[in-house]
Each structure stands twice: as C-alpha cells, then as structure tokens.
N, C-alpha and C positions, 0 to 999 in steps of 0.2 A: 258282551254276548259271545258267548262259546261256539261257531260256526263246525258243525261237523256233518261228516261224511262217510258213510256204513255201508261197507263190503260182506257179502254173505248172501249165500246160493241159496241157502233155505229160507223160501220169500216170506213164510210166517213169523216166524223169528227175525228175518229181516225190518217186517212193518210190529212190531212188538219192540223191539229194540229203539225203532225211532218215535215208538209214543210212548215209549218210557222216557225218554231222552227230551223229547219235545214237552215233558209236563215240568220238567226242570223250568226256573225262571232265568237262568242264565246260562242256556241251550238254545241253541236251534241247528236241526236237522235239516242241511241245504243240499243233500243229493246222497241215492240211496242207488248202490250197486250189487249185481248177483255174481261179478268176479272182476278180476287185479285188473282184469282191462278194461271193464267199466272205472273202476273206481279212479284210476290215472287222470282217465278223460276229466272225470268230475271234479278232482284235485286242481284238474288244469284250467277246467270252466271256473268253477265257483269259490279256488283260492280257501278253502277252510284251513283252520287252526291245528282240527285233526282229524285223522280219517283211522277209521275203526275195521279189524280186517280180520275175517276169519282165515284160515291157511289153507284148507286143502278148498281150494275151487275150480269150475272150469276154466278153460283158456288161459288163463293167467293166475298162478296161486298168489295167495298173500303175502308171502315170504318173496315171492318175484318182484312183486308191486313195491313192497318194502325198500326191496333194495334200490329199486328203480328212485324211491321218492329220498331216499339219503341224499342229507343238504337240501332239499327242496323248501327249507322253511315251513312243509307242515308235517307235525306230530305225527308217528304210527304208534297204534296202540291193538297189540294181536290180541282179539278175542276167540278164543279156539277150544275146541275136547280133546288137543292131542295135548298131556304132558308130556313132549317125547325129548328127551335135553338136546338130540339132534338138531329141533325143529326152533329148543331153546336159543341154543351156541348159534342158529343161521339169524335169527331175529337179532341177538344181540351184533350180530356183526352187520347186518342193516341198517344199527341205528335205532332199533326200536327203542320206544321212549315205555312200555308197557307191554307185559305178558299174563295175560289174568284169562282162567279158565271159565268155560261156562256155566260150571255148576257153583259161581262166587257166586255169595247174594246178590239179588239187584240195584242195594242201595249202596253196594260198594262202585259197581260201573261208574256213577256218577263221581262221587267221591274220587276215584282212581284218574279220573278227567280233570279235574280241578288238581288235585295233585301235581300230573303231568302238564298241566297249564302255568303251574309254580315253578316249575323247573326243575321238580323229581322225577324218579325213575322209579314204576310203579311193577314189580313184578311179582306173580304169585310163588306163595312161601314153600309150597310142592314143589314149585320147579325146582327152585335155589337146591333143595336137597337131593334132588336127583339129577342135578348140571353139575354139584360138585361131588355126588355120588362117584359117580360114571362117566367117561368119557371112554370115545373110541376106542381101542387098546391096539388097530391094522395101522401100521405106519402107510406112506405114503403109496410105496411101490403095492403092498396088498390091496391097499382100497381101489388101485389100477387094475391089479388081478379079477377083484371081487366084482366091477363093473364090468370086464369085459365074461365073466363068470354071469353075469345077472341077465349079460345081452345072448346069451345062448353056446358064446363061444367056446368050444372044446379047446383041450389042452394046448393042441398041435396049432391051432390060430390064437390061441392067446400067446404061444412061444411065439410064432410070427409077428404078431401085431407089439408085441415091446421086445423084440430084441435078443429074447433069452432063449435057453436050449428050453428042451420040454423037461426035461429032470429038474432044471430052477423047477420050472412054475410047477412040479407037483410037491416043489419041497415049500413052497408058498402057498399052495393049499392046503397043505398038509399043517402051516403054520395059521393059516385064518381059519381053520376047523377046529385047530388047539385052542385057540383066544376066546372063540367065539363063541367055545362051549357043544359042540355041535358035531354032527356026526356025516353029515353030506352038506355038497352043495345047496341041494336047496335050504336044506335049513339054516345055509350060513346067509341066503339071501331074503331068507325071512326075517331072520334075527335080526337085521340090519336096519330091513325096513321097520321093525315094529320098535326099532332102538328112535328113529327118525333122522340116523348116521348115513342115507341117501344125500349127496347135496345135487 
C-alpha cells in the first residue's frame, strides 16, 4: 500500500484529490494538509511514502516544505498551475521526485505515483521545455541588486547595503533592464516574479 500525504490550500480540491487517490486499490490517503507546515507535521506523524504538495501556500510554501523533507525518506511530488522553470530549477534542487501540472489528466496522478514509487522521476513535458528554454540570464551580483530593488530600496541604499558606488549600481540596473527585456524597475520585478526566478 502507497501511504500518502496532500498539501494544498484549496480544501475542495484538496478532499477531490484524496477521493481520487483513495479509490485507487494500492493507495491510501493518511493525512491531508492546507500548507508546508501542516504537511511537515504530518510527514512526521504518519511516516508516508509520499506527500503530494501544491507550491504557492500559506505559512509554509511547497517548495519550502520540499526542501525541508530532502533525505527524509519520503517522496515529493509538486502538484501546482505554476509552469514557472524558476519554481522548476527550486523543486529540482529539493529533491523533488515529480513536477506534474494540474490541468494533467487524472488518471495520470495515479500512474505518475507508482512511477515515482519505482524509482523514476516523473516530470511534466511543459516544464522540460521551458527549464531548458530559459534560464535566468542576472548573474549573481544582479539578482542582489534586483532583491534589494524589489524591497523598495533606492539607488543610494542599494550602493550602501553592497558596497558599491551609486554609478555601479545604475550601470547594474541599467544591465538587469537590458536582459530582462524591460523598461523600469517594476517591470523588471514583475518579469522575475512571473519567470518564478524569486528564490
């Protein structure tokens, strides 16, 4: 028997997911969570096989809980509506044993379980092509700029807060505007978020 564990805030889809799950004859659904910090606990209570995790939740996202549960011996398998390759690239470095969207069939869920039960690695075909599409293009020091850019900070506290004169950092915005395609800051901190290039 397949012991699992379902993370996800939207409780309809939540109790839809575990009676889909639970009609399977080599399933059963041993605790049912509406975010990463529920699901931990439950991981910790009831020991399942794998715990199934939507991303964006409250208190604790999936991708947090992910990472939390690496090496812990039980499965993650991200069920989400973001294809974002950002949210891709953070799962795979989790650990995640599966990346499957919500709009898969239903009778792939199952399938994709047993897979990942086997000792594959189950991820959807969308992703692959837009993880290896695109990746980031800000090295290091910009994605520095960019967050301290996203937290509200002006030019003259972003030179403070790393070190640089203020002509750097406008020759550093002036390069994550080029990359990113974009014409102001906010739009550089939109693009980023909607890429899922946030970690």
């Amino acid at each position: 028997m397949i012991r699992i564990v379902i993370a996800e805030d939207q409780r309809m889809l939540l109790g839809a997911l575990a009676s889909l799950l639970d009609l399977e004859e080599d399933m059963q659904v041993v605790g049912k969570a509406s975010n990463g910090e529920e699901a931990l606990k439950l991981v910790s209570l009831h020991k399942p096989d794998i715990c199934i995790m939507d991303i964006e939740m409250p208190v604790k996202s999936g991708l947090d809980a992910a990472e939390e549960l690496k090496g812990s011996g039980c499965r993650v398998m991200i069920l989400t509506t973001f294809a974002r390759p950002g949210y891709f690239e953070r799962a795979l470095r989790a650990g995640a044993h599966g990346y499957l969207l919500k709009d898969s069939p239903s009778e792939e869920l199952a399938s994709s379980i047993r897979s990942i039960m086997a000792g594959r690695r189950i991820y959807s075909p969308e992703l692959m092509d837009e993880a290896y599409g695109e990746s980031n293009p800000l090295t290091e020091r910009e994605k520095e700029v960019l967050l301290l850019m996203a937290d509200g900070k002006n030019t003259k506290e972003i030179a403070s807060a790393l070190y640089l004169t203020t002509g750097t950092v406008r020759n550093y915005i002036s390069a994550i505007l080029d990359k990113l395609d974009v014409s102001n800051r906010i739009e550089a901190i939109k693009r980023i978020k909607e890429k899922g290039w946030f970690q």
